[in-house]
TIVO-2410 file (N, C-alpha, C; in nm, 3 decimals):
# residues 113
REC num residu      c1      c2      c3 atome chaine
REC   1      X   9.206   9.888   9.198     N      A
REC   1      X   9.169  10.010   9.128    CA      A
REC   1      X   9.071  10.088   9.215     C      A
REC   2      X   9.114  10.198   9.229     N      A
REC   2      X   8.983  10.309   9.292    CA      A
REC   2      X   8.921  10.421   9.169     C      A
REC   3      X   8.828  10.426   9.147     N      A
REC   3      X   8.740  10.540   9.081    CA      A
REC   3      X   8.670  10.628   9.145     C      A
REC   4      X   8.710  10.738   9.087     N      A
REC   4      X   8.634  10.859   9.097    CA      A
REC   4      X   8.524  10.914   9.006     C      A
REC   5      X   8.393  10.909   9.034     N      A
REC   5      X   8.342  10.980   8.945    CA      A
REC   5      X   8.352  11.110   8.958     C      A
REC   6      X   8.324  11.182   8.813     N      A
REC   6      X   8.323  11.328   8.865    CA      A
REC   6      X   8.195  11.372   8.949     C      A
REC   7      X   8.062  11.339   8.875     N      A
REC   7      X   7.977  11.307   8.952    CA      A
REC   7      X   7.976  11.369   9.118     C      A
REC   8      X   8.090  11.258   9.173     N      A
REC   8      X   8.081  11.217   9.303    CA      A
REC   8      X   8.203  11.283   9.408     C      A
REC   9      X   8.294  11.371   9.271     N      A
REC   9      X   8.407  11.467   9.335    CA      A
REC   9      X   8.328  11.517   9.456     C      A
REC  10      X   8.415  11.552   9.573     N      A
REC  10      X   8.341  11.617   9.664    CA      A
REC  10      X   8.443  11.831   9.666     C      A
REC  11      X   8.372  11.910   9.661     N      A
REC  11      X   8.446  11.983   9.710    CA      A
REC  11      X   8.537  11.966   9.801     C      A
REC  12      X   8.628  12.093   9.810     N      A
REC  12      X   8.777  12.129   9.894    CA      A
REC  12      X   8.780  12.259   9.928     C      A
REC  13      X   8.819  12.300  10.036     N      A
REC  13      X   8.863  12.425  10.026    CA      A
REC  13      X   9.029  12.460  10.051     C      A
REC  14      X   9.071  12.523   9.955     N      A
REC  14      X   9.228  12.547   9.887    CA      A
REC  14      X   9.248  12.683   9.966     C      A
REC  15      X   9.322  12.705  10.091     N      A
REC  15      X   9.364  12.796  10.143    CA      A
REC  15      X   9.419  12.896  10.042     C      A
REC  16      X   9.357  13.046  10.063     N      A
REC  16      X   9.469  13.120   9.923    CA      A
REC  16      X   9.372  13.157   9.849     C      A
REC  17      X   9.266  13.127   9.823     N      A
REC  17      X   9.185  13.040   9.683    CA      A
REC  17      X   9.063  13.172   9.705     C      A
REC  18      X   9.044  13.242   9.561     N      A
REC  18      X   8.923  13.246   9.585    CA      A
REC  18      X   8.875  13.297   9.388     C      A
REC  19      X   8.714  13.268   9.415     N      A
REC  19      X   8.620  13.251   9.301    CA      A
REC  19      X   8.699  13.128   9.230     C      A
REC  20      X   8.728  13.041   9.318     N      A
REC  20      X   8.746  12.849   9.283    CA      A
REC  20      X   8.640  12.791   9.330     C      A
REC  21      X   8.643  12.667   9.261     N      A
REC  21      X   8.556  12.560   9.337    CA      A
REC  21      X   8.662  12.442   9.296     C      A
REC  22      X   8.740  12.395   9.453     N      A
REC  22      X   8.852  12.249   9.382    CA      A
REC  22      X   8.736  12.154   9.428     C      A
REC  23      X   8.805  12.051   9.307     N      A
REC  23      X   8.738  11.904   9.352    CA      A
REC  23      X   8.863  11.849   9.373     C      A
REC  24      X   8.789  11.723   9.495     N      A
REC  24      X   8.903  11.597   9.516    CA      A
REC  24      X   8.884  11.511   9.444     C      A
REC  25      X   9.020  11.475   9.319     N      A
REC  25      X   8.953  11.327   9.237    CA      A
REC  25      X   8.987  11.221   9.297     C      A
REC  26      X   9.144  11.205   9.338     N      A
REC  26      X   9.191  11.129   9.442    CA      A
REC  26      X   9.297  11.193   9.498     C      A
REC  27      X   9.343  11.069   9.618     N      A
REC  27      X   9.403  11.100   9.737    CA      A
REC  27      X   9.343  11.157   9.835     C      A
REC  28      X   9.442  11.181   9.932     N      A
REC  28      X   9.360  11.241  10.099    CA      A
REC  28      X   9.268  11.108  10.106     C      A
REC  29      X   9.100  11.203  10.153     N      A
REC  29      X   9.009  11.108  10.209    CA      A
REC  29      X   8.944  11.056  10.064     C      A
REC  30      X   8.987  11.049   9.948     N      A
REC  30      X   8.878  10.987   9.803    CA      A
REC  30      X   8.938  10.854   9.835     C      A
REC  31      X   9.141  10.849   9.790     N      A
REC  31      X   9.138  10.716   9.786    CA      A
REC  31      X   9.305  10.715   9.827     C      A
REC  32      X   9.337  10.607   9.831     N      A
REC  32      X   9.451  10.498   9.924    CA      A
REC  32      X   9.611  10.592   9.895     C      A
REC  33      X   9.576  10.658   9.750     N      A
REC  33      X   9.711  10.714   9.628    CA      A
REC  33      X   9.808  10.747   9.794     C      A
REC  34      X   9.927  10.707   9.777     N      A
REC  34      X  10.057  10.796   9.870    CA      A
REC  34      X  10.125  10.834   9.810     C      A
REC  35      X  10.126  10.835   9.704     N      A
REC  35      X  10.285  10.938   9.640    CA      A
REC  35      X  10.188  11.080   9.614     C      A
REC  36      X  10.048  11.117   9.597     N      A
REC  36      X  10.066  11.242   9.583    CA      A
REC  36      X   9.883  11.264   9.524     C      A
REC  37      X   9.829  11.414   9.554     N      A
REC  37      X   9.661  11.382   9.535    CA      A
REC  37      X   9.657  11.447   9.395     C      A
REC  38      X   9.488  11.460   9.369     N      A
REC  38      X   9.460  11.503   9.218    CA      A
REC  38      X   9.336  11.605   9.262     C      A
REC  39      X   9.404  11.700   9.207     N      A
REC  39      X   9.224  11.773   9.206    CA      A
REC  39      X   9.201  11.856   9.107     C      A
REC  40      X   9.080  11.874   9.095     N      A
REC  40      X   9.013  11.972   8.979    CA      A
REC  40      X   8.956  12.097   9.001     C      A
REC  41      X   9.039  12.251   8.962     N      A
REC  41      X   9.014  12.343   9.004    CA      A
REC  41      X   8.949  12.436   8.925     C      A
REC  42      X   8.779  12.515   8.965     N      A
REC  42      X   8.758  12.529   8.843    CA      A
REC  42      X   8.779  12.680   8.853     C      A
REC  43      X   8.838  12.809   8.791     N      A
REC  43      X   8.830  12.935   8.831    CA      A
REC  43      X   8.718  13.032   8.745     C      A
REC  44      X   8.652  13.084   8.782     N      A
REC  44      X   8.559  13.186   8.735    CA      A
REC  44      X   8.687  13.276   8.724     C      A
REC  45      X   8.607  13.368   8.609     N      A
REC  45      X   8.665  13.554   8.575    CA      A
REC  45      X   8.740  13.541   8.698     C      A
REC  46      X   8.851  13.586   8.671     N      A
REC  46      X   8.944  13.691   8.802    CA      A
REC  46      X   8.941  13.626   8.935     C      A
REC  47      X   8.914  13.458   8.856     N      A
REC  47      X   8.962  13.395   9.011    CA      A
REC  47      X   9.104  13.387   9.055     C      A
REC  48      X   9.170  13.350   9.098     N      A
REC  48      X   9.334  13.287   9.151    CA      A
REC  48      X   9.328  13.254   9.294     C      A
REC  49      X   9.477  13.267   9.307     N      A
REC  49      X   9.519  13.174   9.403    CA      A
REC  49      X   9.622  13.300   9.439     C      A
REC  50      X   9.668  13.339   9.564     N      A
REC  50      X   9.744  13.431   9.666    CA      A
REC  50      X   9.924  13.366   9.650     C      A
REC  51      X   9.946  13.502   9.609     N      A
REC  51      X  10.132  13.454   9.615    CA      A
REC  51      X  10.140  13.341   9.757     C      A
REC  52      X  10.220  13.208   9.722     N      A
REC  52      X  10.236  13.130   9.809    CA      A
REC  52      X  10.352  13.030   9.789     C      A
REC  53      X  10.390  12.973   9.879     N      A
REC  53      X  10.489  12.856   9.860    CA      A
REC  53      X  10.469  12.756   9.931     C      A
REC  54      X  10.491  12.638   9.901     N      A
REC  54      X  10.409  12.506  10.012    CA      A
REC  54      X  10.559  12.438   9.980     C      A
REC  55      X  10.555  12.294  10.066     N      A
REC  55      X  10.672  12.203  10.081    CA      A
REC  55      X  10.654  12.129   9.997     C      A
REC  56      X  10.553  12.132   9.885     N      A
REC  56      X  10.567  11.970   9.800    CA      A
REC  56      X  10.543  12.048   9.651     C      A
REC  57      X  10.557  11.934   9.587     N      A
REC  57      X  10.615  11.984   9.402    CA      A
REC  57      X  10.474  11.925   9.378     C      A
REC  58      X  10.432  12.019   9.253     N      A
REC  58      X  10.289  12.047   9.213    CA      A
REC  58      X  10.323  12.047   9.081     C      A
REC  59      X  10.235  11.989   8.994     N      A
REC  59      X  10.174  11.983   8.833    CA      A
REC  59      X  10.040  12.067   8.818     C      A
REC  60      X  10.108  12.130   8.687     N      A
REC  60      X   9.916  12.186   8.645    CA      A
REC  60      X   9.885  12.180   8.553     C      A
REC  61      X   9.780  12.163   8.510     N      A
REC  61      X   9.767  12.144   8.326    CA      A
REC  61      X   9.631  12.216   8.341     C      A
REC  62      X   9.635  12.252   8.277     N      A
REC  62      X   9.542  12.339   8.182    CA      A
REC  62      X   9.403  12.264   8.036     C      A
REC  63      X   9.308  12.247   8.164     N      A
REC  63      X   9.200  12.137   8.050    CA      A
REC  63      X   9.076  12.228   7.967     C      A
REC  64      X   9.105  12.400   8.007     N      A
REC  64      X   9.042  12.450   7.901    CA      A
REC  64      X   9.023  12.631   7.990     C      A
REC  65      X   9.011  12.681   7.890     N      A
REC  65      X   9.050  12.857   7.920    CA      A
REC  65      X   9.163  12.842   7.956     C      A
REC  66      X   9.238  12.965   8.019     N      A
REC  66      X   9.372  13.057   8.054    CA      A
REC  66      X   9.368  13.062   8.175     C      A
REC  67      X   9.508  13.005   8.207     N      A
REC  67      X   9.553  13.059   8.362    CA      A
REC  67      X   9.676  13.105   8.330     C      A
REC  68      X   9.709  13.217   8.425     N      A
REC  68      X   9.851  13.291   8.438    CA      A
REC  68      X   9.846  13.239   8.570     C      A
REC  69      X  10.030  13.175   8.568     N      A
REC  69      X  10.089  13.178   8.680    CA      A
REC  69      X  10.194  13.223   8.697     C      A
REC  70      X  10.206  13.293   8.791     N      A
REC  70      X  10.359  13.425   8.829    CA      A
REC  70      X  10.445  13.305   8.976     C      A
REC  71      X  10.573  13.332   8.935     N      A
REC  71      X  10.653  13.294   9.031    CA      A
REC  71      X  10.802  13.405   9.010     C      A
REC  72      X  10.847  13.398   9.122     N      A
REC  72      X  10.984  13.513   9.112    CA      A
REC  72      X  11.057  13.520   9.012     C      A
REC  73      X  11.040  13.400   8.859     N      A
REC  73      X  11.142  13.395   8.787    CA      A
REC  73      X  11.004  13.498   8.653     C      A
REC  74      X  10.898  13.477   8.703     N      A
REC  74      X  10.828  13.559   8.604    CA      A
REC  74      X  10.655  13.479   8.569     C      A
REC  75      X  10.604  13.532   8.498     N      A
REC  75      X  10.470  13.500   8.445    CA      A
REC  75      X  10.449  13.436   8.323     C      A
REC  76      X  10.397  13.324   8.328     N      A
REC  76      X  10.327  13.229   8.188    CA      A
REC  76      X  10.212  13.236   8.155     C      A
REC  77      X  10.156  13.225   8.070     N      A
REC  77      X  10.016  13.249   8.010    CA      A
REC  77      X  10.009  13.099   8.002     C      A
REC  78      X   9.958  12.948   8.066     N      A
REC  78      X   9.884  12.829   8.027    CA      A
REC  78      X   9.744  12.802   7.914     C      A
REC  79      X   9.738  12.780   7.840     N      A
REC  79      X   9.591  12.757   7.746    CA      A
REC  79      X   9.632  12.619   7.752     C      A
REC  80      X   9.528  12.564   7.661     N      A
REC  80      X   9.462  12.449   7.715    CA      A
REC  80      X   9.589  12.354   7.652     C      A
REC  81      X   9.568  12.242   7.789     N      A
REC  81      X   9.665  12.118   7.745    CA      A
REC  81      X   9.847  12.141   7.798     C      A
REC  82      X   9.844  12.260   7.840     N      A
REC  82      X   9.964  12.360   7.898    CA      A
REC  82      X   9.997  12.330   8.037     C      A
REC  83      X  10.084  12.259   8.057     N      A
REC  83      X  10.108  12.227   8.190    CA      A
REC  83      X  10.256  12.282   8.224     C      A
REC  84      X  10.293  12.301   8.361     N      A
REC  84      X  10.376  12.336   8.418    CA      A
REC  84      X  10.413  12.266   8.591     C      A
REC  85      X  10.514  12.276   8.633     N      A
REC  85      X  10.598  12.223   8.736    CA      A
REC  85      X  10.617  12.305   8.816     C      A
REC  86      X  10.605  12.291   8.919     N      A
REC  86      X  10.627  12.373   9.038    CA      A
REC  86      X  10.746  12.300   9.188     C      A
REC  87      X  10.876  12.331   9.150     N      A
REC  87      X  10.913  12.267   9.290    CA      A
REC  87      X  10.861  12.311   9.403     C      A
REC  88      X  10.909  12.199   9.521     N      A
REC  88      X  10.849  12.230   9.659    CA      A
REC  88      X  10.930  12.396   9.660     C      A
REC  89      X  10.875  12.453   9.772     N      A
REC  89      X  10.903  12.553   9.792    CA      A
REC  89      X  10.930  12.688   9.704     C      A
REC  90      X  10.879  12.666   9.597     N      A
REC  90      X  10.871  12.781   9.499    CA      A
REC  90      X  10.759  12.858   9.477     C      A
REC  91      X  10.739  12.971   9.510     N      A
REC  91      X  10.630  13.098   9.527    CA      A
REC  91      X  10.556  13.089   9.408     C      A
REC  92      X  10.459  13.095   9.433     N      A
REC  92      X  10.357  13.140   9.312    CA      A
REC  92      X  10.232  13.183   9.304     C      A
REC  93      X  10.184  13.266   9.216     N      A
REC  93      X  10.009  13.319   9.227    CA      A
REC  93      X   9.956  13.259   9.126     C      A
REC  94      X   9.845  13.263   9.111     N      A
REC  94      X   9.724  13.199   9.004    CA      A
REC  94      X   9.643  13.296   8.944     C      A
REC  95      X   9.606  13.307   8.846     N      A
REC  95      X   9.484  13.409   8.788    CA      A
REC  95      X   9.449  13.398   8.678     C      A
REC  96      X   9.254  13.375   8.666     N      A
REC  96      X   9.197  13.367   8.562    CA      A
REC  96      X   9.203  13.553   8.508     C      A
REC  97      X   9.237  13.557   8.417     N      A
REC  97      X   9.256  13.713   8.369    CA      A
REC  97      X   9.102  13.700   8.255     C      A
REC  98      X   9.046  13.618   8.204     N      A
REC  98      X   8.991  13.638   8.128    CA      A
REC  98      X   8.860  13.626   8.150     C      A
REC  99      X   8.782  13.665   8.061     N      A
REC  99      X   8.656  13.682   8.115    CA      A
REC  99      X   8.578  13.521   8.075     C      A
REC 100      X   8.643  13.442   8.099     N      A
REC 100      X   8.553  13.308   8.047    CA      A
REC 100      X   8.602  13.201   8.201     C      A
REC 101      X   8.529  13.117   8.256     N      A
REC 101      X   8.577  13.008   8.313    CA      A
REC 101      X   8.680  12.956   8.283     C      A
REC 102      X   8.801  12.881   8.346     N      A
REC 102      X   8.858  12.817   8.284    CA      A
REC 102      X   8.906  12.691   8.426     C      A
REC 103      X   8.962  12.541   8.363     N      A
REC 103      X   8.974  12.446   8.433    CA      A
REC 103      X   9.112  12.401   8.442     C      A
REC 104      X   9.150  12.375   8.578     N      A
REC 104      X   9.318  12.290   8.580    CA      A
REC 104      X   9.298  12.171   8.652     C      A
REC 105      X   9.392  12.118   8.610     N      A
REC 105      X   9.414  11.980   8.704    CA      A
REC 105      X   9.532  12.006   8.782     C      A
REC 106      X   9.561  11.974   8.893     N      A
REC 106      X   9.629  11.985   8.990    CA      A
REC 106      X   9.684  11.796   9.065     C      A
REC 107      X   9.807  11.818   9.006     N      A
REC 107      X   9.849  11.692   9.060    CA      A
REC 107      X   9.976  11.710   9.165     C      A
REC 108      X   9.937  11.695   9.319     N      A
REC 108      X  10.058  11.758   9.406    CA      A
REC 108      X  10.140  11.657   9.495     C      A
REC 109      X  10.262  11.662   9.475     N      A
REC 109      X  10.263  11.590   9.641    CA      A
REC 109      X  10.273  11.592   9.752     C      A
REC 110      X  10.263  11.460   9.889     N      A
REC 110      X  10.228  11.485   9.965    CA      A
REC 110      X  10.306  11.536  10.053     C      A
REC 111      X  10.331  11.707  10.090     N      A
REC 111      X  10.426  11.703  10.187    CA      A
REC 111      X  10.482  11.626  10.275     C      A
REC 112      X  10.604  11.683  10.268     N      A
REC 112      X  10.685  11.576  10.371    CA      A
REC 112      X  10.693  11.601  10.495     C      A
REC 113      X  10.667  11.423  10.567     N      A
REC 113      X  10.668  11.469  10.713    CA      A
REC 113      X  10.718  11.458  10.819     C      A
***
């Protein structure tokens, strides 16, 4: 077993990203995980993330406030407990629209190499 405290999350910086602060809970350099990492992203007001597409399939859930995420097939409104799927290679933006903080979890995997 490996643990993370939150505590002891260390920041990340998420290319794309801004008015975030990600944490690493695991994977990469926290712990041993190979099928895929975890992190905790927190967005202030009118934070997001830059239209993008990466090689690996991504989870998001939604652990409190609103995120909109847009991809070419269209835009979702997430509230809390609201998760969504992202295949590899599928475009997408991020945005806190509202005027409150809000938190996701981010469970991705590890591109392929």
């Amino acid at each position: 077993m490996h643990v993370t405290r939150y505590r002891d999350a260390k920041p990340y910086e998420a290319p794309g990203h801004f008015d975030v602060i990600g944490l690493r809970l695991q994977g990469h350099e926290v712990s041993p995980s190979r099928c895929c990492w975890v992190g905790l992203s927190h967005y202030l007001p009118h934070g997001g993330a830059d239209s993008n597409a990466s090689d690996a399939e991504k989870i998001y859930i939604v652990l409190s406030g609103e995120i909109t995420v847009t991809t070419d097939q269209g835009e979702v409104i997430l509230g809390v407990l609201d998760s969504c799927y992202l295949a590899a290679g599928e475009r997408r933006s991020i945005v806190n629209r509202s005027a409150l903080p809000a938190s996701m979890l981010v469970i991705m995997a590890y591109s392929p190499a």
